[in-house]
C-alpha positions as CSV (number, residue, x, y, z in Angstrom):
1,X,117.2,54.2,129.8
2,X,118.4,51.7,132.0
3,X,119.1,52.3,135.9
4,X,117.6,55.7,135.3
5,X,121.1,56.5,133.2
6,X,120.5,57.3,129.3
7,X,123.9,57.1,128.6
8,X,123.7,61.0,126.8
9,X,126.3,63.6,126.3
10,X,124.5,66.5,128.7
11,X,127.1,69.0,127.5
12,X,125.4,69.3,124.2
13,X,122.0,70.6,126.0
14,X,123.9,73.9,127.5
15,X,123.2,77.1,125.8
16,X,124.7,80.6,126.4
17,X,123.0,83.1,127.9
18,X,122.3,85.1,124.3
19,X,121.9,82.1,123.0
20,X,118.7,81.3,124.5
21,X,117.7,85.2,124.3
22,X,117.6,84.6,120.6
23,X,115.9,81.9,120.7
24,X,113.1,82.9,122.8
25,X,112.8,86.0,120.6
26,X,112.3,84.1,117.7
27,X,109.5,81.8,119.5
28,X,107.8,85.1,120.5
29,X,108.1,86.4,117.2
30,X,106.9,82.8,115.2
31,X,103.9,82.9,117.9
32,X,102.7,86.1,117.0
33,X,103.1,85.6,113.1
34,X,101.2,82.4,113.8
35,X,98.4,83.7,116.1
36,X,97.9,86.2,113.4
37,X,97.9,83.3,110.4
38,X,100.7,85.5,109.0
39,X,103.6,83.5,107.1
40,X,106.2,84.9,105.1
41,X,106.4,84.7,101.1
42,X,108.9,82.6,99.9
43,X,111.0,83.3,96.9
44,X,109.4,81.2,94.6
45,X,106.5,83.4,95.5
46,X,107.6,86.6,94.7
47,X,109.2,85.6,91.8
48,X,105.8,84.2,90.3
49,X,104.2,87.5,91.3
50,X,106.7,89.0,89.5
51,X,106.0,87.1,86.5
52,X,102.2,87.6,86.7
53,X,102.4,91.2,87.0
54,X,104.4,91.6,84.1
55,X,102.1,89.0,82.2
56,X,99.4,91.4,82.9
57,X,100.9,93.9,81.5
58,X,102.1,93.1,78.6
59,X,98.2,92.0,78.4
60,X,97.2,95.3,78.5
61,X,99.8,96.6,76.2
62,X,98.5,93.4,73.9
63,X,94.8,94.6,73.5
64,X,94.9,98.5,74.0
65,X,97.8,98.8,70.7
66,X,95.1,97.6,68.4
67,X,92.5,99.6,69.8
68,X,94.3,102.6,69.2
69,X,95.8,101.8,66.2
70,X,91.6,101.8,64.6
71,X,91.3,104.9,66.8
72,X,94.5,106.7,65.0
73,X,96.2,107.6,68.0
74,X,99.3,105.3,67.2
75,X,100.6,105.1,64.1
76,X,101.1,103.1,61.3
């Protein structure tokens, strides 16, 4: 910054009126979710719950068959 002039486009810093609505709406909403430690699952998340819920599953499936195979209930 030299003779108080930083040599800067100033057009870029102008937002629309619903522009900056949004945006404050977002901030409010990212505050709250933050004040409340609240953040959102990712993907990747999801998907690995997914996974470990059918992995459980198919656990149960795994150790009940032979269980009730002894017990006669399934055949064979």
């Amino acid at each position: 910054m030299k003779n108080g002039l930083d040599h800067q486009d100033h057009g870029s810093n102008v937002v629309s009126l619903a522009g900056a609505r949004k945006q404050a709406k977002e901030a409010e909403r990212a505050r709250k979710a933050h004040a409340r430690g609240e953040r959102r699952p990712t993907k990747g998340q999801w998907l690995m719950s997914a996974f470990l819920v059918a992995l459980a599953i198919g656990g149960v499936f795994a150790l009940a068959v032979p269980l009730l195979r002894a017990a006669g209930i399934v055949g064979s």
